[in-house]
N, C-alpha and C positions, 0 to 999 in steps of 0.2 A: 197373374204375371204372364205375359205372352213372350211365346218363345215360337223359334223359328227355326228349320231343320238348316244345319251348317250347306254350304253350296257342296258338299258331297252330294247331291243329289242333282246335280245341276247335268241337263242332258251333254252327253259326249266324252263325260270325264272318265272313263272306263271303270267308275266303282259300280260293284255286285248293290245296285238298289234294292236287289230282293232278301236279302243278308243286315240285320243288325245284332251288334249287340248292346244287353240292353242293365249301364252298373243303376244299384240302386241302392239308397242310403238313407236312415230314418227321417231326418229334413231340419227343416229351421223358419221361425217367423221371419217373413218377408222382410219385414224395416223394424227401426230401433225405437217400436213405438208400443206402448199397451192395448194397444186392443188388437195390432199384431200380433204380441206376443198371447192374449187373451184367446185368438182363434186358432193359434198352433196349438197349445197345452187342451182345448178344447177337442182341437179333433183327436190329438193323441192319448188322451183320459179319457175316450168315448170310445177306446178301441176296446170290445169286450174281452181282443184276447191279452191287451197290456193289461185291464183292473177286471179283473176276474169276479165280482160281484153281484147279486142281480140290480138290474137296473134302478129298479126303485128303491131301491137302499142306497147306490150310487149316485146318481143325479142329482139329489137336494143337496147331498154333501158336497158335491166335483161344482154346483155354480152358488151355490149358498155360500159355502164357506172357503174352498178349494182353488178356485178363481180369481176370488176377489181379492186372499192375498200374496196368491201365488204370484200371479202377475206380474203385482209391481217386485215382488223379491226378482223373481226369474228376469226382468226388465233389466235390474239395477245389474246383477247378473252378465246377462249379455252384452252391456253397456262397458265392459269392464277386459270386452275380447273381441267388441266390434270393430271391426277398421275400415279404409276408405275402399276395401273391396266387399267390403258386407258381413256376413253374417261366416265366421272360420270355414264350419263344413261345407258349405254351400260353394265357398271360392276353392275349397279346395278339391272336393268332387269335382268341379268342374274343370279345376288343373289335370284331374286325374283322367275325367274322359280324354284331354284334349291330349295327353301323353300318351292314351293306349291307344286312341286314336292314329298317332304317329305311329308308333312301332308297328301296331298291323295293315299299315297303309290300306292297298284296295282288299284285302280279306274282308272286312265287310266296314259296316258305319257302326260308330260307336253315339251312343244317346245317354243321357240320365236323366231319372222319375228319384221322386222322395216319395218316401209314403206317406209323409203329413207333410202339406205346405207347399210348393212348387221347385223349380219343375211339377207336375203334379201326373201321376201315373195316367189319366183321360189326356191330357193336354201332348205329352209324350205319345201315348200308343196312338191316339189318332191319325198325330201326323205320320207315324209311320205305313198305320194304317192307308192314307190316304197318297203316300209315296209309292206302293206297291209293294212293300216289304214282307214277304211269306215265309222267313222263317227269322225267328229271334232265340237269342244266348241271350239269357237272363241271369248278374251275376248281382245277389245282393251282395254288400262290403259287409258282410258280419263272419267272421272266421268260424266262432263257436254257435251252432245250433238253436235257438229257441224258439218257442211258439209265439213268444211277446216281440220277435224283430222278424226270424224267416218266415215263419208258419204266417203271419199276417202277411207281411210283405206277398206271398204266394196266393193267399186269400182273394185279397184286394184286384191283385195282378187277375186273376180268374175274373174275378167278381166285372170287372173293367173290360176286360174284353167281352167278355157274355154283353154288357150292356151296350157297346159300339159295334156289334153284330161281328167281330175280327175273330178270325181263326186261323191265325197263323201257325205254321208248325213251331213247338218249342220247347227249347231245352233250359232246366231249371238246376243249377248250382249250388246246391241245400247249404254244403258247408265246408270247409276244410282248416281245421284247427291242428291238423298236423302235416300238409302239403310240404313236403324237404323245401321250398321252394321259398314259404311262407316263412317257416322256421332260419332257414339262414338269413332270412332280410330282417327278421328280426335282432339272430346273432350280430349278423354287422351293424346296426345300430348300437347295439348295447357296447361293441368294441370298440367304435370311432368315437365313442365318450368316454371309454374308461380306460385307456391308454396313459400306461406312465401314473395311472388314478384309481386302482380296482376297490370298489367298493360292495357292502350288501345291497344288493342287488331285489326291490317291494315289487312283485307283477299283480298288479289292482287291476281287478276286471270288473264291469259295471255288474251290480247285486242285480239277485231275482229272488220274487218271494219263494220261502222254503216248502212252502203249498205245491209250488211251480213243479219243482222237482218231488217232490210227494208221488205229485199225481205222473210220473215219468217223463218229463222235458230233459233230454241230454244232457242240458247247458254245463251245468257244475262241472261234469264228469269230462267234457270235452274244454274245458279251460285247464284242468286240471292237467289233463293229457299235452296240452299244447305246452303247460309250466314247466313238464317235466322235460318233455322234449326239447324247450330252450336254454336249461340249465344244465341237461346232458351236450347241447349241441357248445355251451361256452365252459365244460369242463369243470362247473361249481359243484363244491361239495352242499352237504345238505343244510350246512349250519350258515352256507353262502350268500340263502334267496329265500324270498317265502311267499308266499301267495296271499291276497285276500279281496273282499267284494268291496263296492263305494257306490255310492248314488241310492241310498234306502230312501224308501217312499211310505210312507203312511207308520202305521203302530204295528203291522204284524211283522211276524219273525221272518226274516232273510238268509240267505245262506250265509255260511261263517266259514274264515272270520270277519267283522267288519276292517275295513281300511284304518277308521281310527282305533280301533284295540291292537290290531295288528301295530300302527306307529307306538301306539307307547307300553306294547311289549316289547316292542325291538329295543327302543330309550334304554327300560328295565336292563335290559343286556346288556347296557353300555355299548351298541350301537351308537355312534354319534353324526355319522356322514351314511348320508343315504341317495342312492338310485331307486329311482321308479319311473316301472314302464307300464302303460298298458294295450297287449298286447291284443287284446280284444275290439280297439277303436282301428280303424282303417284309418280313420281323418282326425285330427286334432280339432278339438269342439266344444262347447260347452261346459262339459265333464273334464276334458282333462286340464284346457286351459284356464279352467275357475276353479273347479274343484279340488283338482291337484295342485295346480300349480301356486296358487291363490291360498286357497284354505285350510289345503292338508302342509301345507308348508309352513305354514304359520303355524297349525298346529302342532307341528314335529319340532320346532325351536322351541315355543311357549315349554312341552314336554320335558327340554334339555339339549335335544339334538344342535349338532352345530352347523352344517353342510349339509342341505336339500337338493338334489340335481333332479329335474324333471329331463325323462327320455321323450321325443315329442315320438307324435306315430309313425309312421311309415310313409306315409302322404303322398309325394311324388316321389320318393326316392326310387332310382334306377330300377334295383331291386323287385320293389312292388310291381310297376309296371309290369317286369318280366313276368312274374308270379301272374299276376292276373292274364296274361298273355298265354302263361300255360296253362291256364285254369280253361280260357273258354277257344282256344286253338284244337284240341281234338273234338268239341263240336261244329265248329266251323270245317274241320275233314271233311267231315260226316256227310258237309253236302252234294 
């Protein structure tokens, strides 16, 4: 896909050419087509650090079997959240640069890379590269820590420069699952919906295998940390909200609870009207607008529930912006 650096760079306009920052977000198949969708699920099941496998036990499986009917599920899937701006995360990343963009006017240029698909991390740093750009803010959208979203993302990010000969100075943004900044844009989401309507309140964060965190990946512990922090920050008691993981992949064990056990133990409660956020997503995407909104909703009524409200993410709201503004403004000081 070709992209083009916005006329922020265009001579005499008084922006800092040598200053970007740089959001980046897992990604998405370019069009609503299968073998689209066949070459994103490809690059991103070939990331050693998302299927942690050795190779040759991986591969026959991921295009033998893994591909072929993954595909067309994941196809029919995106088909079902596509709209006439593309692909959810992708239009709204690209809301989200063009909004931080605005707030930090000439502080520097604002850019987005996916790490599977495009924008594509080479296509991105070159032109910067090739702008004059000598120092970059790198902020991946993942709030909570892990090896299978940051630690690649950082990977890649190296791997990319080393290969385009670029050494710009730069600063890397690992995580912030508990930023006050973070946490109240969440709070006000969860308020401007449940006004006059307070309900139990599901915070679904995407699963990671239980291996992952075995082998010491934060992730669990920094979701967990963010959960508590949002339900201290909106005053709920304990019996108020509950946590759990969604989006399991393969036969091994995932951290717990799952999202579907967690719905129809809530049901058991006589739980019947339910909110669910997740606060893990920066952009509304595949996961929450099928997954959630589509499938776990369906299955919370099938269960007995009466009233499903899905909280959508953060996306462009005010809030967010800020947050990110305060996330990568004390590196932009810095210069």
């Amino acid at each position: 896909m070709p992209i083009k650096l916005a006329a922020f760079f265009a001579p005499g306009n008084g922006m800092p050419a040598n200053t970007a920052v740089l959001l980046t977000n897992l990604g998405t198949p370019d069009r609503l087509e299968r073998e689209s969708v066949r070459r994103f699920l490809r690059e991103f099941l070939s990331d050693p650090l998302v299927v942690r496998l050795p190779r040759l036990l991986w591969y026959p499986i991921l295009y033998g079997i893994i591909l072929p009917i993954r595909s067309g599920r994941t196809l029919e899937a995106y088909g079902r959240v596509w709209s006439d701006d593309g692909s959810p995360i992708l239009a709204i990343s690209q809301r989200q640069r063009a909004a931080l963009q605005k707030h930090l006017a000439e502080e520097a240029h604002v850019e987005l890379a996916m790490r599977y698909g495009n924008p594509s991390y080479p296509s991105v740093l070159r032109l910067l590269r090739d702008a004059g750009v000598r120092r970059i803010v790198v902020l991946p959208l993942y709030p909570q820590y892990s090896v299978t979203t940051t630690a690649t993302s950082y990977k890649h990010l190296m791997r990319t420069l080393q290969e385009l000969e670029y050494s710009p100075e730069l600063e890397f943004i690992g995580y912030y699952p508990d930023h006050p900044a973070y946490i109240a844009a969440l709070a006000d989401s969860v308020r401007k919906r449940q006004i006059e309507d307070p309900r139990h309140l599901l915070m679904s964060f995407h699963g990671l295998p239980q291996a992952n965190v075995d082998r010491g990946d934060p992730y669990q512990q920094q979701c967990e940390r963010t959960a508590r922090l949002l339900a201290a920050e909106l005053g709920l008691a304990d019996s108020d909200w509950s946590i759990s993981y969604q989006s399991r992949f393969g036969k091994q064990t995932w951290i717990q609870p799952y999202t579907s056990d967690a719905l129809r133990d809530l049901v058991g409660r006589g739980i019947r009207r339910l909110d669910v956020i997740c606060p893990g997503f920066s952009a509304d995407c595949l996961e929450t607008l099928d997954e959630i909104e589509v499938e776990y909703r369906d299955e919370f009524i099938e269960l007995g529930g009466e009233d499903f409200r899905y909280i959508p993410a953060l996306n462009t709201d005010a809030a967010h912006i800020e947050m990110m503004a305060q996330l990568v403004q004390p590196h932009l000081e810095a210069t």
